[in-house]
C-alpha positions as CSV (number, residue, x, y, z in Angstrom):
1,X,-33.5,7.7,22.8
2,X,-34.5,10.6,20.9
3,X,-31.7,11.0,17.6
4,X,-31.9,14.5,15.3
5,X,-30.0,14.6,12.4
6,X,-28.4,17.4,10.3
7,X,-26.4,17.9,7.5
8,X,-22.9,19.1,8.1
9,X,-22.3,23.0,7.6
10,X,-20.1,25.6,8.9
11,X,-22.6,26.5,11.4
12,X,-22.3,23.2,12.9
13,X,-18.3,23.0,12.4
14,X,-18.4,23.6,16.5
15,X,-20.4,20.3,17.0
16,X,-18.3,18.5,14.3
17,X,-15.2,18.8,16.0
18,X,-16.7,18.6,19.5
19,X,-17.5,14.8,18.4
20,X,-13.9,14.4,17.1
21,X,-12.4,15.4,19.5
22,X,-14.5,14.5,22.9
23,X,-16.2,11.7,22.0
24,X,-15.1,9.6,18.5
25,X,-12.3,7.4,19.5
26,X,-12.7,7.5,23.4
27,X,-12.2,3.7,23.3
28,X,-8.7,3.2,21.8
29,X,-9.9,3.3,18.5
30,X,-6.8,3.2,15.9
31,X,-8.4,5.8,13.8
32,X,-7.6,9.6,15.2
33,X,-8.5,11.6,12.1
34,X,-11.6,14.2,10.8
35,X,-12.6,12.5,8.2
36,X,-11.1,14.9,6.1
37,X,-8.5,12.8,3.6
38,X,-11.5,11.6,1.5
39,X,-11.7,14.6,0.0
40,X,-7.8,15.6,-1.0
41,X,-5.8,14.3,-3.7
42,X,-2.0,13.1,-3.4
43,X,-1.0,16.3,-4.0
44,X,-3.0,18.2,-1.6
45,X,-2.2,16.1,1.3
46,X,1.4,16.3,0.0
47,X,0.8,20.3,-0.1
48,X,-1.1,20.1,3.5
49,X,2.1,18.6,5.4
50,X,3.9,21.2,3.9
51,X,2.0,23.9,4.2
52,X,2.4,23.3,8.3
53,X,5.4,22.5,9.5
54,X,6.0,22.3,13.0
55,X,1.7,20.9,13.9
56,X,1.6,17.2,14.5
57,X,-0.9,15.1,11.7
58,X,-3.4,15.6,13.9
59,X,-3.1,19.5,14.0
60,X,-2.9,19.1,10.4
61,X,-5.8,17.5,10.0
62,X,-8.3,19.8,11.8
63,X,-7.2,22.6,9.5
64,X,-7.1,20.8,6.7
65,X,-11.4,19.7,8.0
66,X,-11.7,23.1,8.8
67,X,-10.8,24.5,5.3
68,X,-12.9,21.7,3.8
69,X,-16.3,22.2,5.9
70,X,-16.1,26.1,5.0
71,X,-15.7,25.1,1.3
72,X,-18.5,22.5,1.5
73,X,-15.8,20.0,0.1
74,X,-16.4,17.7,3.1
75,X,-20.2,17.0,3.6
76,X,-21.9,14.4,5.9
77,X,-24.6,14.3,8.6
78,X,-23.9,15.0,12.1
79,X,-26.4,13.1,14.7
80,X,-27.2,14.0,17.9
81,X,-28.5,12.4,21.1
82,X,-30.2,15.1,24.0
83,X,-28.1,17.6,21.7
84,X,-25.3,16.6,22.1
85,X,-22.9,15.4,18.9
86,X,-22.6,11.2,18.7
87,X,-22.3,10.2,15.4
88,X,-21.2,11.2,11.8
89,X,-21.6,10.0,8.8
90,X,-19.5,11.4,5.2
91,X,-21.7,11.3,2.1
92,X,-21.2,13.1,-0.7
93,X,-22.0,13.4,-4.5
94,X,-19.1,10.8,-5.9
95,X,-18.5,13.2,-8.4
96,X,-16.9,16.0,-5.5
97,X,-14.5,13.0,-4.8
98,X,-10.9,13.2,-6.2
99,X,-10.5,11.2,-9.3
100,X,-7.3,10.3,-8.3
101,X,-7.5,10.5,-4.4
102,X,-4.7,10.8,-2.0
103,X,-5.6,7.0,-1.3
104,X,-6.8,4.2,-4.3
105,X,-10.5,4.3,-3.4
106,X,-13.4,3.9,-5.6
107,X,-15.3,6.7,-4.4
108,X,-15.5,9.2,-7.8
109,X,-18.0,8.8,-10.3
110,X,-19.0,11.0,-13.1
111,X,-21.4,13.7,-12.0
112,X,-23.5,12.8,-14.7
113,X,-24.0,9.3,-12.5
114,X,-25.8,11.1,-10.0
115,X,-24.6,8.9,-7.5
116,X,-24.4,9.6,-4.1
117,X,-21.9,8.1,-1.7
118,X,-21.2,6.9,1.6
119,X,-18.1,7.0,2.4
120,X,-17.1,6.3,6.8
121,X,-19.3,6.2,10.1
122,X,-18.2,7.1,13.0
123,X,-20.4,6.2,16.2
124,X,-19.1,7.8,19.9
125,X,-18.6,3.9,21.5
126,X,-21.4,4.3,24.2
127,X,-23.7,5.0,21.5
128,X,-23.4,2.2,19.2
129,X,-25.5,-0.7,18.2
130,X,-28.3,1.6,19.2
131,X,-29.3,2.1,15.6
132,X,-27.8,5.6,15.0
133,X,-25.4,4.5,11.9
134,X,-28.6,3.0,10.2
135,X,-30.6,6.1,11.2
136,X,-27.6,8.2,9.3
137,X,-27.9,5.4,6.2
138,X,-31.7,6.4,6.1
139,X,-30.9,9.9,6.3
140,X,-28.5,9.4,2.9
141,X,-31.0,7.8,1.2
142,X,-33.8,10.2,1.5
143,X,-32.1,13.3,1.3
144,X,-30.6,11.7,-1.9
145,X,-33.8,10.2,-3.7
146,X,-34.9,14.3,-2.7
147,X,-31.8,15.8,-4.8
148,X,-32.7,13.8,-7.4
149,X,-29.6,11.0,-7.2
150,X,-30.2,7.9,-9.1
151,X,-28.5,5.8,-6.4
152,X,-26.5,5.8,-3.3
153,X,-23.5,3.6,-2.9
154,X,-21.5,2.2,-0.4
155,X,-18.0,0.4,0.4
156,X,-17.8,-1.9,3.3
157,X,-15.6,-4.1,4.3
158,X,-16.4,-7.9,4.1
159,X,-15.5,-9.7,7.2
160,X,-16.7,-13.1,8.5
161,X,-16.6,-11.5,12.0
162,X,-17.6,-8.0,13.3
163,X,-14.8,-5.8,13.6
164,X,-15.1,-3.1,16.2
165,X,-13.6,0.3,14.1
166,X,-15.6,-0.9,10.6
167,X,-15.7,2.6,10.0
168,X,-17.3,2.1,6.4
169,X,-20.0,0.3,8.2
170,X,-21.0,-3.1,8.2
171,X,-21.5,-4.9,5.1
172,X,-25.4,-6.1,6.7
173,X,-26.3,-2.8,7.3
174,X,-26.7,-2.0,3.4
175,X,-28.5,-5.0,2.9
176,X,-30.7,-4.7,5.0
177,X,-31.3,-1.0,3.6
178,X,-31.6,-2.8,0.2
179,X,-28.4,-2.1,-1.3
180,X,-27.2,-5.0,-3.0
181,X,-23.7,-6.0,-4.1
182,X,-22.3,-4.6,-7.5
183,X,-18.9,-6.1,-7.3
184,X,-17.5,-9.8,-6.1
185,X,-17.1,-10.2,-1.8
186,X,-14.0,-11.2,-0.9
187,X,-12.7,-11.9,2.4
188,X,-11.3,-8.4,3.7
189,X,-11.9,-6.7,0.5
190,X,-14.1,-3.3,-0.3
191,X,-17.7,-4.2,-1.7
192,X,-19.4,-2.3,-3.7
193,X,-22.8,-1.6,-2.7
194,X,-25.7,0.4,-4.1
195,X,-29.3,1.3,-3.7
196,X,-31.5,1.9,-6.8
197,X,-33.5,5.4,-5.8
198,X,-35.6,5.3,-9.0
């Protein structure tokens, strides 16, 4: 299977939300979102179900995405199989995440940390374990070491079983892209992940 890559832009807003919305959570996953309450504080999601009464959350949601992909707030990497949209993957510079974000997640850093992080996968079901969430983790990691990041980090879950909607992606994935564990595992707790790029 032949997979292309691309970073996330407004030109390819169409394919983003083509995968959202055809193909993500075709199999009953619990997740229906676009990815886009990383990026938003308490206060702008607060602001954002205001803003629009009368639209369900989901309605809310895709302008809220919207908004963010034509601000280059929300950044990731769309993949593609026989061009068609099947995966996504949000990484950004920790420091363009909210330092006090709309949920308590570890994802800011300092700019001056250059860190780079990987935040949720999302894989259309009849295209996973076929490699395409690793091929995205690859992706990070060399576009990062090329924008000069000193590391790339990453929160799975720990689970003693695999769990279907691990939408950080599973915690042997990192490993085996040589990210190694910066804070204790604990059973269904986040883990702190990173990869050295220097």
């Amino acid at each position: 299977m032949d997979i292309t890559i691309k970073p996330l832009s407004p030109e390819l807003a169409k394919d983003y939300f083509d995968f959202f919305e055809q193909r993500a959570f075709t199999d009953e996953s619990p997740y229906r979102c676009y990815c886009q309450v990383y990026q938003m504080t308490k206060e702008q999601l607060q602001a954002a179900s205001e803003d629009v009464i009368g639209l369900d959350p989901g309605q809310i949601a895709r302008k809220v995405a919207e908004q963010q992909i034509q601000d280059g707030a929300l950044r990731g990497y769309l993949a593609y199989a026989n061009g068609m949209s099947v995966g996504w993957c949000n990484a950004n510079d920790r420091a363009n995440y909210p330092e006090e974000p709309a949920f308590d997640m570890p994802f800011h850093a300092p700019a001056a940390n250059r860190e780079k992080a990987v935040i949720c996968f999302e894989i259309a079901p009849e295209y996973r374990r076929m490699g395409i969430a690793s091929a995205l983790l690859d992706r990070v990691i060399n576009d990062a070491k090329t924008e000069g990041f000193k590391a790339v980090v990453g929160f799975p879950v720990a689970r003693s079983e695999r769990f279907e909607w691990d939408y950080p992606g599973p915690l042997q994935m990192y490993e085996k892209a040589g990210f190694i564990k910066t804070s204790p595992t604990k059973m269904d707790e986040i883990v702190v992940m990173r990869k050295e790029l220097g």
